[in-house]
C-alpha positions in Angstrom: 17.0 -12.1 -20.6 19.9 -10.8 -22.4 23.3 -10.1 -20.5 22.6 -6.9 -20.0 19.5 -7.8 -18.3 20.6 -10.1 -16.3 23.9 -8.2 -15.2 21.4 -5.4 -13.8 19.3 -7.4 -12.0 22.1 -8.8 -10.3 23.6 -5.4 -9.5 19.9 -4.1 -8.7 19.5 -8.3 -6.2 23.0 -6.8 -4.8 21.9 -3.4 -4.1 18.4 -4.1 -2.3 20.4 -6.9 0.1 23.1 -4.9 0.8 20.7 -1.8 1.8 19.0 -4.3 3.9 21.6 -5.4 6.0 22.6 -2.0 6.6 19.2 -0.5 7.3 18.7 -3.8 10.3 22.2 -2.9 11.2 22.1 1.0 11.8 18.3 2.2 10.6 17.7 4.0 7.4 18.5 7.4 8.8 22.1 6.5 9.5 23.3 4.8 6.3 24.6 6.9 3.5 24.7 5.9 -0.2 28.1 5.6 -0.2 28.1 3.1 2.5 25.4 1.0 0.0 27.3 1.4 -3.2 30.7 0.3 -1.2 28.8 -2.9 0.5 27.0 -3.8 -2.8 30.4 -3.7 -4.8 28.1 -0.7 -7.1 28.5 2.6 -7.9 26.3 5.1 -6.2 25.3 6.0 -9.3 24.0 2.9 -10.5 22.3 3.0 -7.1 20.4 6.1 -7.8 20.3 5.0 -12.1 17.8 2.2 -10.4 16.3 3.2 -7.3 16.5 7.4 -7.8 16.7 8.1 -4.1 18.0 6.6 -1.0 13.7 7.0 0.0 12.7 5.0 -3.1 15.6 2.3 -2.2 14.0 2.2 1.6 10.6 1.3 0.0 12.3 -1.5 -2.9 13.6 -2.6 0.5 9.8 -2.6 2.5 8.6 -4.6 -0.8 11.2 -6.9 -1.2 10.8 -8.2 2.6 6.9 -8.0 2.0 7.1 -10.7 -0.6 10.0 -12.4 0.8 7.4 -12.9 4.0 4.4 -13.6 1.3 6.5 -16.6 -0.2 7.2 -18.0 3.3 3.7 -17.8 4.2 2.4 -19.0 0.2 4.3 -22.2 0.7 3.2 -22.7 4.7 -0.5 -22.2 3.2 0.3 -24.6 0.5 1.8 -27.4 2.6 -0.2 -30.6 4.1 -0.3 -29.0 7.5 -3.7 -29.0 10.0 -5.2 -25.7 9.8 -4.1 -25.5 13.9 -0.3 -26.1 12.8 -0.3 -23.7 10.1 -1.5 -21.0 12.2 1.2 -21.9 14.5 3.7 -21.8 12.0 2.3 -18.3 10.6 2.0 -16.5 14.0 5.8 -17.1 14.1 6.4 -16.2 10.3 4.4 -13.1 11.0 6.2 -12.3 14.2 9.4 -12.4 13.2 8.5 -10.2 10.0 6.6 -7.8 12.3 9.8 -7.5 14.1 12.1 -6.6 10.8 10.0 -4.9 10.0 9.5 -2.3 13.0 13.4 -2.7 13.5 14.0 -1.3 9.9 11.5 1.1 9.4 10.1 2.4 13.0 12.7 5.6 12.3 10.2 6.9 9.6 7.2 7.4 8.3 6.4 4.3 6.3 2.9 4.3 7.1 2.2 7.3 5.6 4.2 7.5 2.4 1.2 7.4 -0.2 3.2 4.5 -2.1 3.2 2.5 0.7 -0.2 3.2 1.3 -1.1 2.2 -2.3 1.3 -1.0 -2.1 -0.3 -2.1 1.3 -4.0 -1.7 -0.4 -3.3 -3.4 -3.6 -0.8 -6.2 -1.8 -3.7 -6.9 0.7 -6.7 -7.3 -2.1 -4.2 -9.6 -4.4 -2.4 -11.4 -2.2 -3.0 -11.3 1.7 -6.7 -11.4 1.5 -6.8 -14.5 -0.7 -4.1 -16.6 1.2 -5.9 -15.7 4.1 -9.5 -17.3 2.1 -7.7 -20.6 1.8 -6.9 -21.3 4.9 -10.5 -20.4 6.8 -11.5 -22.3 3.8 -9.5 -25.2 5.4 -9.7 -24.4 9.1 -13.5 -24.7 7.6 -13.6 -28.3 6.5 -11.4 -29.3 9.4 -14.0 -28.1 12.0 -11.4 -25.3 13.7 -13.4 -22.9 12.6 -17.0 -22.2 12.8 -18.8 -23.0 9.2 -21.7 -20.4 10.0 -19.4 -17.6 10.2 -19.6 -15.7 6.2 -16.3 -14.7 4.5 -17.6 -11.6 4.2 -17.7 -11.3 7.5 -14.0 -12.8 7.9 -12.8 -10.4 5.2 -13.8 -7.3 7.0 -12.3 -8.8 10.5 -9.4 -9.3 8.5 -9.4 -5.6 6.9 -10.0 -4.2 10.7 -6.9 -5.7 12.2 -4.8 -4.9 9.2 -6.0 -1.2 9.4 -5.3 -1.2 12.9 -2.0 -2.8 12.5 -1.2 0.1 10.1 -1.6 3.1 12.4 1.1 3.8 14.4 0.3 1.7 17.9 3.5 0.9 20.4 5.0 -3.0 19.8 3.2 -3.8 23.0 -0.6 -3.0 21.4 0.7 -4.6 17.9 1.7 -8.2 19.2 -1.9 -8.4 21.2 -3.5 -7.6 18.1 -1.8 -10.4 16.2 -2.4 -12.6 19.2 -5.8 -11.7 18.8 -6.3 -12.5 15.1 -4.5 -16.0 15.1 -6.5 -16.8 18.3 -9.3 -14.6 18.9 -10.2 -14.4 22.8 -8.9 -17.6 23.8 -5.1 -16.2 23.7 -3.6 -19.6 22.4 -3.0 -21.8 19.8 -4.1 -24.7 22.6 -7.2 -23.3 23.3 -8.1 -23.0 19.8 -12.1 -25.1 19.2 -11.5 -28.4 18.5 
């Protein structure tokens, strides 16, 4: 990268995090450009040179948290954990996203916007479906999970929570749904088959 480069990145690094602490601080709805470009040390027009609209900025926001959850949970997957303390570790990973997540965007219609949709899609075939592989692969070998159950069968478990996850369900509804795909019927990382 070339100065230049490298100079817009930063401002575009600076932009995104400062637009993030605002949005958790105050929601989307209430935080003006101007308060961005003032935080981020930018101009607001560099902030709509890059981003185009305060909307697109919201979403750079929803992707940059997306991955900066994906390479929390790509090195947890990674790591010489058991499958049982991995799960552990990602119900909390997940849960704490979950919660910046609904904290940041609950105000609007994120689950709607057809880029969203389309990044959700793509991001699940690419990345979430394939981290999830490796560990069942490993809760597999490890005996946690049960051997006769197909991956195809796990992928379209997997795609039914995620879908479910997506529509617009109270907090309540959401967390039991995530305590029911770490843990199925049994409520608890404790209770999980031996």
């Amino acid at each position: 990268m070339n100065g230049f480069e490298i100079r817009k990145s930063n401002k575009m690094r600076d932009i995104l995090n400062a637009a993030l602490q605002l949005f958790s601080r105050k929601g989307i709805k209430d935080v003006s450009i101007s308060e961005i470009s003032k935080s981020a040390n930018v101009s607001q027009v560099s902030i709509y040179n890059y981003f185009g609209s305060k909307e697109n900025l919201a979403r750079q926001v929803y992707f940059k948290l997306m991955d900066d959850t994906m390479r929390d949970l790509e090195s947890l997957v990674k790591s010489e954990l058991s499958f049982k303390e991995k799960i552990t570790k990602m119900r909390s990973i997940s849960s704490e996203a979950g919660n910046n997540f609904n904290e940041i965007f609950s105000q609007v219609e994120f689950v709607n916007d057809p880029l969203i949709k389309q990044f959700l899609d793509e991001y699940g075939e690419t990345k979430t479906i394939p981290l999830f592989m490796k560990l069942i692969d490993q809760g597999k070998l490890e005996g946690s999970l049960d051997k006769d159950i197909s991956s195809e069968s796990i992928l379209i478990y997997i795609r039914a929570i995620n879908q479910a996850l997506m529509s617009n369900l109270n907090k309540k509804i959401q967390i039991d749904l995530g305590k029911l795909f770490f843990y199925g019927l049994f409520g608890s990382s404790d209770q999980l088959i031996d």
